[in-house]
C-alpha positions in Angstrom: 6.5 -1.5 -8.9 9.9 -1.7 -9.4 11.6 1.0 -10.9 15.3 2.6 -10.3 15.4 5.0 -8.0 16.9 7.8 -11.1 13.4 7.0 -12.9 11.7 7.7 -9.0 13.1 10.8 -9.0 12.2 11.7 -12.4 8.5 10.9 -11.7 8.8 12.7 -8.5 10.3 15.7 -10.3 7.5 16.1 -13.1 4.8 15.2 -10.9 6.0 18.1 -8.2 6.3 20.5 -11.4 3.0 19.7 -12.3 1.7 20.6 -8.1 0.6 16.7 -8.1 1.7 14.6 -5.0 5.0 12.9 -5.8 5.1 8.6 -5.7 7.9 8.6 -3.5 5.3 10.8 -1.0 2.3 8.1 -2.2 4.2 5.3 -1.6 5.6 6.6 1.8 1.6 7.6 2.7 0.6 3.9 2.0 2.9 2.5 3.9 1.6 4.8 6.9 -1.7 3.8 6.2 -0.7 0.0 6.1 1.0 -0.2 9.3 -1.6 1.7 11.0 -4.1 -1.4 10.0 -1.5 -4.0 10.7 -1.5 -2.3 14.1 -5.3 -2.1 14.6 -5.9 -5.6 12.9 -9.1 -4.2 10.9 -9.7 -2.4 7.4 -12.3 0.4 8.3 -13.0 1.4 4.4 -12.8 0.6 0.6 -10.0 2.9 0.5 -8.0 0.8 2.7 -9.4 -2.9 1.5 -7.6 -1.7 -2.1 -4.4 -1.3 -0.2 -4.3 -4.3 1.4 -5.6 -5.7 -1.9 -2.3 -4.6 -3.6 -0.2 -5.5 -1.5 -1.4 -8.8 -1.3 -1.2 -8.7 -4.8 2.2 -7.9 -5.3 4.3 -11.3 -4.9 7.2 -9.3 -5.3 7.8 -8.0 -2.0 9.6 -9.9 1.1 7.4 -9.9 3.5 7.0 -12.0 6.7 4.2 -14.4 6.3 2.4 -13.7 9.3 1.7 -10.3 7.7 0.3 -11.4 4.8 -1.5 -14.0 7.1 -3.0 -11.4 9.0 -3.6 -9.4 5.7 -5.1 -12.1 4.4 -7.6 -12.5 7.2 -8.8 -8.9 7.3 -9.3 -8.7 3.5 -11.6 -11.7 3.4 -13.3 -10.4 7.0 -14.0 -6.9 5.0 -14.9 -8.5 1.6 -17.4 -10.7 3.9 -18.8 -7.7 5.7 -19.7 -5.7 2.4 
């Protein structure tokens, strides 16, 4: 997703008004949950197999190839398990 950081902080703003979690706090939640399988090398749930799904998914990002390697490997090891 690739939106400006003044739209960001509308979204943030109406979904705060509205008591919902903001994106900029989602995103920054993902990316806690991604580093945290990075780090243990294994996706535990569904919940975590559809994050590593999207980021997979999104061929937008610059990241280092032996993380989407790795990312790679655990999605197909979960996916195989289930």
């Amino acid at each position: 997703m690739d939106f400006e950081p003044d739209i960001i902080a509308r979204i943030d703003e109406v979904l705060h008004q509205s008591g919902a979690p903001t994106l900029t706090q989602l995103l920054a939640h993902q990316s806690k949950l991604l580093r945290a399988i990075l780090r243990r090398g294994k996706i535990r749930n569904d919940t975590e197999f559809y994050i590593v799904s999207s980021v997979l998914s999104d061929t937008s990002a610059d990241r280092p190839e032996s993380e989407t390697a790795a990312l790679g490997s655990m999605s197909l090891a979960y996916e195989q398990k289930s």
